[in-house]
PDB file of N, CA, C and O in Angstrom:
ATOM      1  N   UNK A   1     -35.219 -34.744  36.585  1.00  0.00           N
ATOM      2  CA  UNK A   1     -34.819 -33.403  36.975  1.00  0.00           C
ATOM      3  C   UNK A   1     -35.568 -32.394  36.123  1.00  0.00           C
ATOM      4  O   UNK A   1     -35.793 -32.661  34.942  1.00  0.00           O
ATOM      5  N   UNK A   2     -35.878 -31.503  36.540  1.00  0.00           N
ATOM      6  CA  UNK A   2     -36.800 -30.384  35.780  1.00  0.00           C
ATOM      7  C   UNK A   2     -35.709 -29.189  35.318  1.00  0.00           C
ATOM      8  O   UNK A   2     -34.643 -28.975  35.896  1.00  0.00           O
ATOM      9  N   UNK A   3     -36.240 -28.420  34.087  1.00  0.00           N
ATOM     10  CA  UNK A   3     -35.684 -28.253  33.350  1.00  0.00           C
ATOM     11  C   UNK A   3     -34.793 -26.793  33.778  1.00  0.00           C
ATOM     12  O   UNK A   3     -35.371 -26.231  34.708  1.00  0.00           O
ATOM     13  N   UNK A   4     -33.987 -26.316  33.488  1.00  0.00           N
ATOM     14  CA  UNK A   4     -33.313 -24.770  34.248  1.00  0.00           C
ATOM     15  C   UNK A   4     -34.285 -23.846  33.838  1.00  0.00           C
ATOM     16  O   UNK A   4     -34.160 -23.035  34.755  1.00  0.00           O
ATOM     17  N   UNK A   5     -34.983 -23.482  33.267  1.00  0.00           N
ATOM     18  CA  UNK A   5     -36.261 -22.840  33.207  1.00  0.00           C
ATOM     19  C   UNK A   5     -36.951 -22.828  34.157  1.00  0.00           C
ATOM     20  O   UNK A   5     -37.214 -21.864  34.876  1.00  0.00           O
ATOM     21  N   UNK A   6     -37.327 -23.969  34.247  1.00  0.00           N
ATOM     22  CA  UNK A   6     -38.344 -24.026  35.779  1.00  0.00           C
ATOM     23  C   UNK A   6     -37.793 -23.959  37.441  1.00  0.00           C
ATOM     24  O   UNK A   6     -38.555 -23.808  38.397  1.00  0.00           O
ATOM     25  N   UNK A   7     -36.203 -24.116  37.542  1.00  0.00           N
ATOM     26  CA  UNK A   7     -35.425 -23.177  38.386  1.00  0.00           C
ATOM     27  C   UNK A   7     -35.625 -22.253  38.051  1.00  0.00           C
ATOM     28  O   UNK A   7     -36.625 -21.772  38.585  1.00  0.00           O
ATOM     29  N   UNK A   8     -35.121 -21.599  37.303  1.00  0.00           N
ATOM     30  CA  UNK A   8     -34.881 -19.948  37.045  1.00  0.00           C
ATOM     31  C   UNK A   8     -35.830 -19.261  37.552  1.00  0.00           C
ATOM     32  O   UNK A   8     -35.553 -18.327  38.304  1.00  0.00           O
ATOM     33  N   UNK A   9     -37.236 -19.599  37.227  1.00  0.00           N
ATOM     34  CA  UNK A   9     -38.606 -19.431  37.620  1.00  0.00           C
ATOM     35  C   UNK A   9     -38.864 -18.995  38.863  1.00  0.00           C
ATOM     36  O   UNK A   9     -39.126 -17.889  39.334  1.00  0.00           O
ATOM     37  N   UNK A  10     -38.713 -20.311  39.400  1.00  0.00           N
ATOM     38  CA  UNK A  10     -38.680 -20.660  40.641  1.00  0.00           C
ATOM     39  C   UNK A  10     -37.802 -19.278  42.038  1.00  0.00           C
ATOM     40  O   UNK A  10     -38.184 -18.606  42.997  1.00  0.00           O
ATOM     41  N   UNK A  11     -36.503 -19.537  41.271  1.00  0.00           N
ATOM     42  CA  UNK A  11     -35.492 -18.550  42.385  1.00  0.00           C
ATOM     43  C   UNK A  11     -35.946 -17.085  41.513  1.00  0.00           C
ATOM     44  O   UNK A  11     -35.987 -16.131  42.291  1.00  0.00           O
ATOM     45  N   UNK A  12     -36.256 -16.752  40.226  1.00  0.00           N
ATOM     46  CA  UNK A  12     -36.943 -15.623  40.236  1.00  0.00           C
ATOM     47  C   UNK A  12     -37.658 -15.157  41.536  1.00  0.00           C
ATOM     48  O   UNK A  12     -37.220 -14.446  42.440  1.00  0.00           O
ATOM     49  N   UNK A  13     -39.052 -15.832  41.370  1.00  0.00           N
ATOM     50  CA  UNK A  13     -40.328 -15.749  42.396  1.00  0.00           C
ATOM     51  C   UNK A  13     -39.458 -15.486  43.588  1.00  0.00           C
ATOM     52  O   UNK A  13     -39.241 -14.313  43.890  1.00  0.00           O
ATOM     53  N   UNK A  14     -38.965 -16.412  44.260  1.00  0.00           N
ATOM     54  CA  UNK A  14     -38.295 -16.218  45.788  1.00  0.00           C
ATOM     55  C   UNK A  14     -37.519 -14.756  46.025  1.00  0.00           C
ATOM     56  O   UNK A  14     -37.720 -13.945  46.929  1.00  0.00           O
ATOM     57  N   UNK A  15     -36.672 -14.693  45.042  1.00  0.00           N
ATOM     58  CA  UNK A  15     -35.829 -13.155  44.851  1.00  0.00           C
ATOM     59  C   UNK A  15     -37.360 -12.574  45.308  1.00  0.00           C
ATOM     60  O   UNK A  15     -37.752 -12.378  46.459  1.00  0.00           O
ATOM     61  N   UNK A  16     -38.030 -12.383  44.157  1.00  0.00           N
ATOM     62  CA  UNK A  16     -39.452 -11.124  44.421  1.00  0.00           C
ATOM     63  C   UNK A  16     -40.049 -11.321  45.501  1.00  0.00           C
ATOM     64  O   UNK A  16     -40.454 -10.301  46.059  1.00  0.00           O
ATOM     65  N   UNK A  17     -40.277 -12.435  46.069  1.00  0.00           N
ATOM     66  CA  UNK A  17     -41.100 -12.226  47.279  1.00  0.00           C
ATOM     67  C   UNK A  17     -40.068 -11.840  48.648  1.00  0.00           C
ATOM     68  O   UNK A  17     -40.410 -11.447  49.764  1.00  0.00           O
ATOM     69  N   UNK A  18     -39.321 -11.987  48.355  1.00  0.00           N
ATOM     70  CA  UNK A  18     -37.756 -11.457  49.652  1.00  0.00           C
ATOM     71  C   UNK A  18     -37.456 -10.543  49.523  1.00  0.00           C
ATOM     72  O   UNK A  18     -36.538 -10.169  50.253  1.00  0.00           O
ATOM     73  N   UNK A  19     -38.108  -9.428  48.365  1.00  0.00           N
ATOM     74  CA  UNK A  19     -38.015  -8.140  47.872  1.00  0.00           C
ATOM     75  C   UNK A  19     -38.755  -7.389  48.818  1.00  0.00           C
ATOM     76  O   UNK A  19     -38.432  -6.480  49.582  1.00  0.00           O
ATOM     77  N   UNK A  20     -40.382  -8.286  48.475  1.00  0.00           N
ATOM     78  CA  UNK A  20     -41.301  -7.836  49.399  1.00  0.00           C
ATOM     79  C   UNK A  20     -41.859  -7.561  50.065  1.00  0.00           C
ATOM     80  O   UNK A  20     -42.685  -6.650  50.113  1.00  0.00           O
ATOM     81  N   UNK A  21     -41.298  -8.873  51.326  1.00  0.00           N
ATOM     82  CA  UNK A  21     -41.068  -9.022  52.288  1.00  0.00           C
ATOM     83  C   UNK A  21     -40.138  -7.812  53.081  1.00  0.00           C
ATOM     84  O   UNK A  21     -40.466  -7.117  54.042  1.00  0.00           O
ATOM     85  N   UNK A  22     -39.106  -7.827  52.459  1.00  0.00           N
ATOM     86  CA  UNK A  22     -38.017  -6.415  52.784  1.00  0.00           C
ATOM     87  C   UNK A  22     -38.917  -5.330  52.977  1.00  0.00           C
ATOM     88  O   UNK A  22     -39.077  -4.702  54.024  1.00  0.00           O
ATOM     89  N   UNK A  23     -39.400  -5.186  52.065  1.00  0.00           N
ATOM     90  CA  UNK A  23     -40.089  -3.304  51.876  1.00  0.00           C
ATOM     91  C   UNK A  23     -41.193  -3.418  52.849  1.00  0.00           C
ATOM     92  O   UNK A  23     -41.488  -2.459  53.561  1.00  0.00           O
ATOM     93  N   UNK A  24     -41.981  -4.839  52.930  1.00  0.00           N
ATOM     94  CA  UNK A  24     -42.774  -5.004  54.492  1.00  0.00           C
ATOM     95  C   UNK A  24     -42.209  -4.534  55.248  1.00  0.00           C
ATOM     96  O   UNK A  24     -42.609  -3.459  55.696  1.00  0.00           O
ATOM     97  N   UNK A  25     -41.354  -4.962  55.597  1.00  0.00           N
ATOM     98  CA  UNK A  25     -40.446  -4.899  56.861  1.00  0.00           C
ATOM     99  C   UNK A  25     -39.559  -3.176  56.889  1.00  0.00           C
ATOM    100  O   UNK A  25     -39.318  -2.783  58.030  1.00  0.00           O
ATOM    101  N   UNK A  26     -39.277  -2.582  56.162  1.00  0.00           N
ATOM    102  CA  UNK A  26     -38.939  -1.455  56.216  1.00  0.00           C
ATOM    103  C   UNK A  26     -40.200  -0.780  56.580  1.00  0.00           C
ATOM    104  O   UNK A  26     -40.219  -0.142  57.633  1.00  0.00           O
ATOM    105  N   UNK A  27     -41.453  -0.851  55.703  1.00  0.00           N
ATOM    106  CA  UNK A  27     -42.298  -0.467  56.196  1.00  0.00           C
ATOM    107  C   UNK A  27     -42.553  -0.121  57.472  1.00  0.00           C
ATOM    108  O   UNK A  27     -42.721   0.985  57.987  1.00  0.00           O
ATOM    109  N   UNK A  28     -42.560  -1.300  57.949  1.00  0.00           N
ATOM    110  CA  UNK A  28     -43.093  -1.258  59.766  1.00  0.00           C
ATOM    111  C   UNK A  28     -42.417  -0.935  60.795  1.00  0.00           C
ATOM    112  O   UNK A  28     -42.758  -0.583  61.924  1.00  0.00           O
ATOM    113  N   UNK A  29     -41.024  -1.146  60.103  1.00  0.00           N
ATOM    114  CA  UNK A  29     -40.318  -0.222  61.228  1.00  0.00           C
ATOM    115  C   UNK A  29     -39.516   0.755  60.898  1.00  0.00           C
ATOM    116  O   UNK A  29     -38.660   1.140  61.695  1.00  0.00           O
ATOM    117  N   UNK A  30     -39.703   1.460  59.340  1.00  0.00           N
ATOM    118  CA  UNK A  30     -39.138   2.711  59.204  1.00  0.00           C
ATOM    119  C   UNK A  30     -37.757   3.012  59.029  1.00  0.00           C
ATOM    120  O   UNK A  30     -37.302   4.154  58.957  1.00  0.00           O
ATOM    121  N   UNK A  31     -37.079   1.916  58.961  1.00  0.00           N
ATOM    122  CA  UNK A  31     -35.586   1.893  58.908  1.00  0.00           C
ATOM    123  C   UNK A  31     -35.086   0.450  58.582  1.00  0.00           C
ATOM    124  O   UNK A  31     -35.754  -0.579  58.680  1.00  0.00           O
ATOM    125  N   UNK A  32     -33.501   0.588  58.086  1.00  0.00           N
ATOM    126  CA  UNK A  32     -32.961  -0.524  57.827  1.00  0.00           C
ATOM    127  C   UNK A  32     -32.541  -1.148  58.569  1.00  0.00           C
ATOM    128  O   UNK A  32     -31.499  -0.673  59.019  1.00  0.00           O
ATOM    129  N   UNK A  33     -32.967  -2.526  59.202  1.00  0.00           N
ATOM    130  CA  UNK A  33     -32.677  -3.049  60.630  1.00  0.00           C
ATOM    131  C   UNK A  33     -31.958  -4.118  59.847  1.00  0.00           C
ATOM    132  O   UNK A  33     -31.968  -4.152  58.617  1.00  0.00           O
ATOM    133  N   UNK A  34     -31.242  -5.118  60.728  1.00  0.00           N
ATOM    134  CA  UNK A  34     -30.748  -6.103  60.092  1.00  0.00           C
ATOM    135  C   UNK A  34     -31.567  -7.050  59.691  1.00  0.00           C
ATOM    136  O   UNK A  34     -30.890  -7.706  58.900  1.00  0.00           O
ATOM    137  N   UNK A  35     -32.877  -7.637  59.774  1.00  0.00           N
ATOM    138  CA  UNK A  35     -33.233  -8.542  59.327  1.00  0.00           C
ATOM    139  C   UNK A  35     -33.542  -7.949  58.127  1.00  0.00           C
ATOM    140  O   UNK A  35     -33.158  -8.656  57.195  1.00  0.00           O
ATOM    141  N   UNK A  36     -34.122  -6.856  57.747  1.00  0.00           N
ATOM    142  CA  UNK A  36     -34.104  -6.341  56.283  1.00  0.00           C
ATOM    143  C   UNK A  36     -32.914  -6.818  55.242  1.00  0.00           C
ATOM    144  O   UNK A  36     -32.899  -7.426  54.172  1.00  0.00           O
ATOM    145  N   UNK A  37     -31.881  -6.199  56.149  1.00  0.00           N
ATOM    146  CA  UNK A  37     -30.629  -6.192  55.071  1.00  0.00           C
ATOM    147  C   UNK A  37     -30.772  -7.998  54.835  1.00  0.00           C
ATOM    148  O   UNK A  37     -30.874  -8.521  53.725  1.00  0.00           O
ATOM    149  N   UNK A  38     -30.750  -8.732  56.122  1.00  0.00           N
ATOM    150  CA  UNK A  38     -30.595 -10.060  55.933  1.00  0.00           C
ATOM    151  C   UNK A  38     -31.592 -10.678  54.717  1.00  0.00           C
ATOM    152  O   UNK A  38     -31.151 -11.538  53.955  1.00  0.00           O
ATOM    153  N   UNK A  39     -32.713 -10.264  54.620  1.00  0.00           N
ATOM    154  CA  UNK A  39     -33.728 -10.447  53.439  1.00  0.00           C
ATOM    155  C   UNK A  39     -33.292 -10.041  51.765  1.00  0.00           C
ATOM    156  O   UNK A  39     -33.267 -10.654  50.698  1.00  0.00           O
ATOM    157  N   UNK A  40     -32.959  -8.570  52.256  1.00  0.00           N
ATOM    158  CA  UNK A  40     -32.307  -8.054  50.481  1.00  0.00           C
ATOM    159  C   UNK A  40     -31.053  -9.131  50.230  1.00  0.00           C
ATOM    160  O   UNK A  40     -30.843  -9.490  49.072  1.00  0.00           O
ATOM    161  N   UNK A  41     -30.456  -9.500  51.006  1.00  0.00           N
ATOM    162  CA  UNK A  41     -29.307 -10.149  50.812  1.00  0.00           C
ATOM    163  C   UNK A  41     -29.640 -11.398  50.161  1.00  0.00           C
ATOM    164  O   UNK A  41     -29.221 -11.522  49.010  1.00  0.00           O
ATOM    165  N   UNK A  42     -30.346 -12.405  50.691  1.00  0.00           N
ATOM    166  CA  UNK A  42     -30.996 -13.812  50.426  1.00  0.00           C
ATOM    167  C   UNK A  42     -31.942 -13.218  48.919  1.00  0.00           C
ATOM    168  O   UNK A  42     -31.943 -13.980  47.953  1.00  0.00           O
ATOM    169  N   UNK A  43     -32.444 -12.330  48.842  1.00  0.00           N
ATOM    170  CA  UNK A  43     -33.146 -12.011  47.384  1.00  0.00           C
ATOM    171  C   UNK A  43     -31.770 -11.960  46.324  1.00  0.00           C
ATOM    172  O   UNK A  43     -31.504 -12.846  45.510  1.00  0.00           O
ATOM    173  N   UNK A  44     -31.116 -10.930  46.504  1.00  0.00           N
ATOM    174  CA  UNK A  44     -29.823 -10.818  46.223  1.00  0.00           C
ATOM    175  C   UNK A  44     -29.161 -12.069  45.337  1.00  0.00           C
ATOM    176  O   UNK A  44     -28.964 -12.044  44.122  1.00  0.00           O
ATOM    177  N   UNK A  45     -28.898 -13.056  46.155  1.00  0.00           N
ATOM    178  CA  UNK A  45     -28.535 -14.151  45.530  1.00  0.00           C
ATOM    179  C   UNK A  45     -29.514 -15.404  45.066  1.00  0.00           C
ATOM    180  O   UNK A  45     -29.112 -16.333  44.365  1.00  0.00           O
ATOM    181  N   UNK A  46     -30.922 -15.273  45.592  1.00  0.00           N
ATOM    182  CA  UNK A  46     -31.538 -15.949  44.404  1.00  0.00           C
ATOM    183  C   UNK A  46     -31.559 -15.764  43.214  1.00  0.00           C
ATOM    184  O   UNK A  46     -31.524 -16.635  42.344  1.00  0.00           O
ATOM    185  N   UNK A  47     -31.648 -14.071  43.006  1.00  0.00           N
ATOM    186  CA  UNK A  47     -31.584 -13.416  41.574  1.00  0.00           C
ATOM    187  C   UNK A  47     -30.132 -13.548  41.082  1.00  0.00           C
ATOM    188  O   UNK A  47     -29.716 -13.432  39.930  1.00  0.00           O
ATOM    189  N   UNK A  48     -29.511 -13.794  42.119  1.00  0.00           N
ATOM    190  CA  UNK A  48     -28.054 -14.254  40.896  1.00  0.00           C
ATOM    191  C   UNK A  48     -28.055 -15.919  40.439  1.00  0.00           C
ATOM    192  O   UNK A  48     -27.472 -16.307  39.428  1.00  0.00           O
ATOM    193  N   UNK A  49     -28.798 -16.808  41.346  1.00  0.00           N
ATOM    194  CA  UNK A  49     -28.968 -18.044  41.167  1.00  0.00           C
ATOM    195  C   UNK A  49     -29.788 -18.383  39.632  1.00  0.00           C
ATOM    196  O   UNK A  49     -29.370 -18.975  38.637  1.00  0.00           O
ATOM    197  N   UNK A  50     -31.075 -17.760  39.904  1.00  0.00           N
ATOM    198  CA  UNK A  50     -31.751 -17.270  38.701  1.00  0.00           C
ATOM    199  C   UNK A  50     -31.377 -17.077  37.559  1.00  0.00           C
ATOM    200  O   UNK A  50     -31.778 -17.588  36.514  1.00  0.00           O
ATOM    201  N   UNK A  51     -30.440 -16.182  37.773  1.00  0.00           N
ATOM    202  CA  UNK A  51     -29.560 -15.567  36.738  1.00  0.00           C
ATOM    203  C   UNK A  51     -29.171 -16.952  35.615  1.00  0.00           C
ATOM    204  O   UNK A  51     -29.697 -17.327  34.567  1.00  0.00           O
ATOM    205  N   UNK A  52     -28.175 -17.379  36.301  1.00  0.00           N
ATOM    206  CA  UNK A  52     -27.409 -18.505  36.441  1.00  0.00           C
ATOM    207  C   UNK A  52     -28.146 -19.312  35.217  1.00  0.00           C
ATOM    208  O   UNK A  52     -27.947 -19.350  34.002  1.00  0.00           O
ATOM    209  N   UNK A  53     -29.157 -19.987  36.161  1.00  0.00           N
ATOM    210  CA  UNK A  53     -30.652 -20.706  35.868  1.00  0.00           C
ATOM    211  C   UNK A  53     -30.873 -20.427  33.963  1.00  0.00           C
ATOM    212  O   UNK A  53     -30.825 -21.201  33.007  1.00  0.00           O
ATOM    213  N   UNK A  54     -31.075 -19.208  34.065  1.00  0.00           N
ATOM    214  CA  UNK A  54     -31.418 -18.673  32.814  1.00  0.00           C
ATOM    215  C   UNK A  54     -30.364 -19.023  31.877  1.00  0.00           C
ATOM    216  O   UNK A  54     -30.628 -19.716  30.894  1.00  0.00           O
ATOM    217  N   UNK A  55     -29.133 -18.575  32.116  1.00  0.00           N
ATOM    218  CA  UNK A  55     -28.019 -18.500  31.030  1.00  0.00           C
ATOM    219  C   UNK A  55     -27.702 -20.359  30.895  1.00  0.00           C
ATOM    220  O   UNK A  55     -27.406 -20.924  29.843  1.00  0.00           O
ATOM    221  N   UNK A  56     -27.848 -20.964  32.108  1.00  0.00           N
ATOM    222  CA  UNK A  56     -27.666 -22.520  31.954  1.00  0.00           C
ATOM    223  C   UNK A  56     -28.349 -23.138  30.620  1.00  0.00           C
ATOM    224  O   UNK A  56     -27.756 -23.651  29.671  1.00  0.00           O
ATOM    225  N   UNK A  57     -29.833 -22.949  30.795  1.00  0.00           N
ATOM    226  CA  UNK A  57     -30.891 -23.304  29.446  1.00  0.00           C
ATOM    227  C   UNK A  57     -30.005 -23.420  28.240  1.00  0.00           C
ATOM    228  O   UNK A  57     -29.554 -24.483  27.811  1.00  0.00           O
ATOM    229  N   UNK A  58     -29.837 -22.457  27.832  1.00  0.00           N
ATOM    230  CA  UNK A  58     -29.131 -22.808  26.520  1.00  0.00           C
ATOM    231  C   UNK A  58     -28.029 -23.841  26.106  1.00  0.00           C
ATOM    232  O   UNK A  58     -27.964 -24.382  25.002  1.00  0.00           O
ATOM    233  N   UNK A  59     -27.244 -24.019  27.070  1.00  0.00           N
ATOM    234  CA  UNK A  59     -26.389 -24.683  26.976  1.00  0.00           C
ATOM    235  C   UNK A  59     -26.981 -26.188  27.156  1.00  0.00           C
ATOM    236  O   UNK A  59     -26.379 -27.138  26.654  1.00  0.00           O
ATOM    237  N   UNK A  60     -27.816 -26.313  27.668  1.00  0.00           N
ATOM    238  CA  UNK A  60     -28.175 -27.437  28.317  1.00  0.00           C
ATOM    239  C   UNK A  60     -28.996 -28.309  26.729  1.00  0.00           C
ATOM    240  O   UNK A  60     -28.836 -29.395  26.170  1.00  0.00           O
ATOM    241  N   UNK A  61     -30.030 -26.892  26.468  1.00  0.00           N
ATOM    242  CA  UNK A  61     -30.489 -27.224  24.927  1.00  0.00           C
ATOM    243  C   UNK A  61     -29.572 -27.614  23.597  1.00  0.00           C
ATOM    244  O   UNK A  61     -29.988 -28.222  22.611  1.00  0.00           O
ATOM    245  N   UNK A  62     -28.209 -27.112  23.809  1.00  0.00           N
ATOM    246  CA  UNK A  62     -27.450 -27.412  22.824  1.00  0.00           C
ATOM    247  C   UNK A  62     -26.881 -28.743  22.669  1.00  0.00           C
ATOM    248  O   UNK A  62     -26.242 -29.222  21.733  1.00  0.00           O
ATOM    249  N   UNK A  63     -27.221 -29.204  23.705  1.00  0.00           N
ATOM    250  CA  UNK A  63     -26.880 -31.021  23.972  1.00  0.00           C
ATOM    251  C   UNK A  63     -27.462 -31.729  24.238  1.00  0.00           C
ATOM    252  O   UNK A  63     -27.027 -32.874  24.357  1.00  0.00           O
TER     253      UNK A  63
END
């Protein structure tokens, strides 16, 4: 199993690119449609997964 670091990493990146994707997509059509919101949402909780990810490490190192 690889280490919560390299999750954290990982669902970082995805959050940012579902960021990006979003603001694409607002872009092109100028408004908040639902697949937008559906995108910020899924970023949303990678970055809380992430989150997670991050604060796990330590604990994981302490044992």
């Amino acid at each position: 199993m690889k280490s919560p670091l390299f999750w954290g990493i990982v669902y970082l990146f995805m959050a940012i690119s579902f960021v990006y994707f979003a603001i694409q997509q607002r872009g092109r059509t100028g408004e908040w449609d639902l697949f937008t919101i559906v995108l910020m949402a899924i970023a949303a909780y990678d970055l809380l997964v992430a989150v997670r990810y991050f604060t796990f490490k330590p604990k994981v190192e302490k044992k």
